[in-house]
C-alpha angles and dihedrals in degrees: 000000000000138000097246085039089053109106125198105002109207103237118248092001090173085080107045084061082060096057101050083047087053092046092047089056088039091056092034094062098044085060085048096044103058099081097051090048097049084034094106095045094044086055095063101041092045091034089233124165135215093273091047092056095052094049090062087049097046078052079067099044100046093059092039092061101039089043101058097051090055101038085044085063088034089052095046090054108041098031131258099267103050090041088055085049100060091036105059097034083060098042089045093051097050085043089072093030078063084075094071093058117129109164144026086272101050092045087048090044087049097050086047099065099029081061088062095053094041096047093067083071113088092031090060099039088054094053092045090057093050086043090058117014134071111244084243080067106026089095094054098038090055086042089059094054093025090066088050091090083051088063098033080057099051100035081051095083087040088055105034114026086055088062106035088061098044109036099011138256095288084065093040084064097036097055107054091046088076098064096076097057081064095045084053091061096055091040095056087050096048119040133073129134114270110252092049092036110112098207101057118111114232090239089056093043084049086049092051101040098048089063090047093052091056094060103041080058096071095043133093104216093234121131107245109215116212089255087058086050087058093062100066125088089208084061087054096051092048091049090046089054089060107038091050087050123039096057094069090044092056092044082061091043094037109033106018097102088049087044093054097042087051077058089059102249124134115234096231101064090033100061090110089066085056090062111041100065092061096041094056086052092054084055089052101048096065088035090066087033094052091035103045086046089052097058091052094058087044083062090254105152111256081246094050089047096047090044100049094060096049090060093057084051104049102053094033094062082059087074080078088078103076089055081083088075108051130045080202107138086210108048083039088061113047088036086063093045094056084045090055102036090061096041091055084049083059099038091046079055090049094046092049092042090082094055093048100050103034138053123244100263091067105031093103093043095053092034080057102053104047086054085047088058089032082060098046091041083053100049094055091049091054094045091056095039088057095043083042105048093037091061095041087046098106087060087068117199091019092053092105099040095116091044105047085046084050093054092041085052103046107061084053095059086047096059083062100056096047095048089055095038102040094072140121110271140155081286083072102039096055087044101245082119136027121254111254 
C-alpha cells in the first residue's frame, strides 16, 4: 500500500511500538517472578534447600542462555513479529503448564523450558528499536521496554503473593500465564516493520529512514557469521556489559526475598523491601535512556553518551556493599535501590549498544550473545550463592557478606572493560561496525 492510499496514521507510532515492547517485558518478568516469590514457601513444603533451589532456577537459566543466542540468530533470520509470535505463545503456555508440578524435577523441567520461550525476549526487543527508532531515541526507547522488567518485577507480589494466600501456589502460576495470550492480540495488530506498517505517517517513516541511510552508508552489505562477530573487540564490550551485570539483577529478582528472610525479616512485613528495588531500576532505566539521549542532542559522540552512563553504573551498584552491616528494612531497601537504579542506567546502555555498533542484519544476534554470556555468567553466580549461603548458614544474617561485596565489585570491573573494548577500530573503518 502506498503512502497517498494509507488512511488514519496513528501519531508518533514509533511509540506505541515502545510501549507493546514495554508491556511484553512487563508480562515476561511476572511469569519469571513467581517462583522466586513463592520460593520461601515452596521450600518448606518441598523441604528444598538453598541449592535446590538454585538448581531450579539454574534449569531457567540454562535454557535461557542458551536460548537467546540461538533465537538472536533465529530472530535475525525469520523477522521480529512473527519470532515473538512463536515465543510468547510457548512461554505462556508453560507458564500455565507450571501449575501441574508435583515434585523438584517437574518444577526444574518447567522452568527449563519457560526460560526458551522467555529468552527470545530481549533479542527481539533490541532488533525491533533499531527497526523503528532513530539512534537519538534508541536509549529511551530500550529503556521503555527495558523497565518493563522493573515493573514486571514490582506488580509481581501484588499480583502473586494475593493469590497465593488466598487460592494457593498452582493458581499463582495459572493465572498470570493468561496475560500473554492477550499481549499476543495487540501485538499481531500493531506491529509491522516500518516501511511495510499502514498506519505510519510518511513524516514518521522519513524520520525513521534518514537515520537508517546514514548507516547503511557506512556498511558493506556482507552477512557477519557469529565467528566474524567474535572478532570484533566492540562484541566483546557489549557481551562484557552484560556478563558482569546481569548476575547481580537476577540475585535481586531471584534471591531478594531469601536474602531478606536470612536477615531475619519476615516477608510479610517486609513486602515494601521487594518493590523498591525494582522501582528504583525502572527509574534508572529511563535515567540512563533520557540522559544518554540528551548528550547526543547536546553533540556528544553515541561512544561518549553510552559511556558516560556506564561509569555512573558501574560504580553506583557498588552502594549494595554496606547492607552487609544492618538487618534495617529500611537501609536494606533503599541501598539496594540505589544499587539497582544504577545498575538499570548501565544495562539500558548494554541493551542499546547492539543497535549502535552494529547494522540491522546482526542486532539480535549480538543482542543474543551477550544474554547468552550474561546467562552463563549467571548460572555459575547462583550455583555458588546456594552452595555459599548454605555453608555460611549457621552465621545467620551474615550468611550472604561475601556475596553481597562480590555483586557490589563486578559491575565495576565491567565498566573497565567496556570503556577500553567498546571503541572505534579498523572494524569501523572498513563498515562492518558503526562509528561510536
Amino acid at each position: 500500500m502506498s503512502l497517498s492510499n494509507r488512511v488514519r496514521p496513528i501519531p508518533s507510532l514509533r511509540w506505541w511500538i515502545g510501549g507493546i515492547l514495554f508491556a511484553s517485558t512487563v508480562i515476561n518478568y511476572i511469569d519469571r517472578q513467581t517462583l522466586s516469590l513463592l520460593a520461601p514457601y515452596l521450600k518448606v513444603q518441598y523441604r528444598w534447600t538453598n541449592s535446590d533451589y538454585a538448581s531450579i532456577v539454574i534449569a531457567f537459566r540454562v535454557a535461557y542462555s542458551l536460548g537467546q543466542a540461538l533465537f538472536g540468530r533465529w530472530l535475525d533470520r525469520i523477522g521480529t513479529r512473527r519470532g515473538m509470535t512463536i515465543t510468547v505463545f510457548w512461554y505462556s503456555v508453560v507458564s500455565m503448564l507450571t501449575a501441574l508440578s508435583r515434585s523438584f524435577f517437574s518444577f526444574a523441567t518447567f522452568r527449563f523450558l519457560l526460560g526458551a520461550g522467555e529468552s527470545a525476549n530481549w533479542p527481539a526487543a533490541t532488533k525491533a528499536v533499531s527497526e523503528w527508532f532513530p539512534k537519538k531515541e534508541r536509549a529511551l526507547a530500550t529503556a521503555l521496554f527495558d523497565s518493563g522488567s522493573s515493573v514486571g518485577g514490582a506488580i509481581a507480589p501484588f499480583l502473586i503473593l494475593p493469590i497465593y494466600f488466598r487460592w494457593g501456589w498452582r493458581p499463582a502460576f495459572m493465572i498470570p500465564g493468561l496475560l500473554g495470550f492477550l499481549w499476543l492480540i495487540a501485538w499481531r495488530r500493531l506491529y509491522q516493520p516500518p516501511e511495510k506498517h499502514d498506519r505510519i505517517s510518511s513524516a514518521e517513516l522519513e524520520y525513521i529512514t534518514v537515520d537508517k541511510s546514514d548507516d547503511n552508508n557506512q556498511s558493506r552489505k556482507v552477512s557477519l557469521r557469529w565467528f566474524d562477530l567474535l572478532r570484533f573487540p566492540q562484541t566483546w564490550g557489549i557481551i562484557v556489559s552484560r556478563l558482569f551485570t546481569d548476575p547481580v539483577w537476577f540475585f535481586v529478582t531471584d534471591w531478594f526475598p531469601i536474602y531478606l528472610v536470612a536477615k531475619g525479616i519476615e516477608l510479610k512485613t517486609g513486602l515494601i523491601a521487594v518493590w523498591i528495588p525494582f522501582v528504583a531500576a525502572d527509574l534508572g532505566n529511563f535515567f540512563g535512556g533520557a540522559l544518554s539521549g540528551y548528550l547526543i542532542k547536546r553533540e556528544w559522540s553515541v561512544g561518549a553518551a553510552r559511556k558516560a552512563l556506564v561509569v555512573f553504573g558501574g560504580v553506583g551498584v557498588m552502594t549494595l556493599i554496606p547492607t552487609i552491616f544492618t538487618n534495617n528494612l529500611y537501609v536494606i531497601a533503599g541501598l539496594f535501590g540505589l544499587a539497582s537504579l544504577a545498575y538499570s542506567a548501565f544495562s539500558t546502555m548494554a541493551n542499546v549498544l547492539p543497535s549502535d555498533v552494529f547494522h540491522g542484519d546482526a542486532v539480535a544476534s549480538v543482542s543474543g550473545l551477550s544474554g547468552s554470556a550474561a546467562g552463563v555468567g549467571t548460572i555459575l553466580a547462583f550455583y555458588l550463592v546456594g552452595h555459599l549461603s548454605d555453608a555460611r548458614q549457621s552465621m545467620g544474617s551474615h550468611s550472604f557478606d561475601p556475596i553481597i561485596i562480590a555483586a557490589g565489585l563486578v559491575p565495576f570491573s565491567g565498566m573497565l572493560l567496556v570503556l577500553w573494548l567498546v571503541r572505534n577500530t579498523r572494524a569501523t573503518a572498513e563498515g562492518f561496525v558503526k562509528r561510536v
